[in-house]
C-alpha positions in Angstrom: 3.9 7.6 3.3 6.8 5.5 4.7 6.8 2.6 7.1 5.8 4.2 10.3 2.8 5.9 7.7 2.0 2.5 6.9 1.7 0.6 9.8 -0.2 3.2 10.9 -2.8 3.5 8.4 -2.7 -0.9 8.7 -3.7 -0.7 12.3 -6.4 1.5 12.0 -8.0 0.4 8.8 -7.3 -3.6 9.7 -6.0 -3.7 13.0 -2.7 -5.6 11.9 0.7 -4.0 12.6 2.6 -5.4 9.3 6.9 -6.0 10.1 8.2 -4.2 6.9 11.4 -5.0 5.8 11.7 -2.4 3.0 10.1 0.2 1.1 10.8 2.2 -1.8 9.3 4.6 -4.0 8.5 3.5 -7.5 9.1 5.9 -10.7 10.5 9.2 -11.2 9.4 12.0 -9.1 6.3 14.0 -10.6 5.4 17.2 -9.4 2.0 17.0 -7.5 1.9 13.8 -7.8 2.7 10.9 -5.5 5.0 8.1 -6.7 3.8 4.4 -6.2 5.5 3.2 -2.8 6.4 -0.4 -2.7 6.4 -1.9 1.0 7.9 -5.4 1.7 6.6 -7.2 4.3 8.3 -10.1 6.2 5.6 -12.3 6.3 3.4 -13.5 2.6 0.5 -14.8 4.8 0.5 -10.9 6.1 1.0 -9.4 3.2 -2.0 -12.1 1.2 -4.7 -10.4 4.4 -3.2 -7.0 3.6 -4.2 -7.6 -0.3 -7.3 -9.4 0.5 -8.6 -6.4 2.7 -7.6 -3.8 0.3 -11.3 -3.0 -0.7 -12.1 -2.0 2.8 -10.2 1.4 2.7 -12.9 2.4 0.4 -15.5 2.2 3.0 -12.2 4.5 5.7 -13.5 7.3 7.8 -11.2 9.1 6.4 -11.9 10.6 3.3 -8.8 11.0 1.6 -7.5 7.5 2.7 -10.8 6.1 1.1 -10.6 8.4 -2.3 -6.9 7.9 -2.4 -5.1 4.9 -0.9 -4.6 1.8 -2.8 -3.3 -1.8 -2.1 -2.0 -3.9 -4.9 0.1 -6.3 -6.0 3.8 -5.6 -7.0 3.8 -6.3 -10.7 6.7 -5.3 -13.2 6.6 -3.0 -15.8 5.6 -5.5 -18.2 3.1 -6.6 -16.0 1.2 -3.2 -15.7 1.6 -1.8 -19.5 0.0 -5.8 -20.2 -3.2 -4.7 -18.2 
């Protein structure tokens, strides 16, 4: 899922169409496995509905994005291995 991907599944889950300014995959490539992708939004006041919303792709249509899609905030290394 890259930006196109994203605003995609934005507008239909939230009906918001995000301005990305980057995106990246995070970690090494596994095999069959996806790799975290960060996204970069221009706008923080977008990106804090994005966030706050999050918990709605649980209730998606679509089964895979509500099983498998997740919204969270960037956090470092040290941030995650500290949860």
């Amino acid at each position: 899922m890259m930006n196109s991907e994203f605003s995609e599944l934005c507008y239909v889950e939230f009906r918001v169409v995000p301005v990305i300014t980057h995106t990246k995959r995070l970690g090494r490539p596994v095999e069959n496995k996806l790799q975290p992708l960060l996204v970069v939004l221009q706008d923080e006041d977008q990106a804090k509905l994005l966030l706050s919303s999050a918990k709605l792709l649980r209730d998606s249509q679509d089964d895979y994005t509500a099983s498998s899609i997740f919204i969270s905030p960037h956090q470092t290394r040290a941030e995650r291995q500290a949860a």
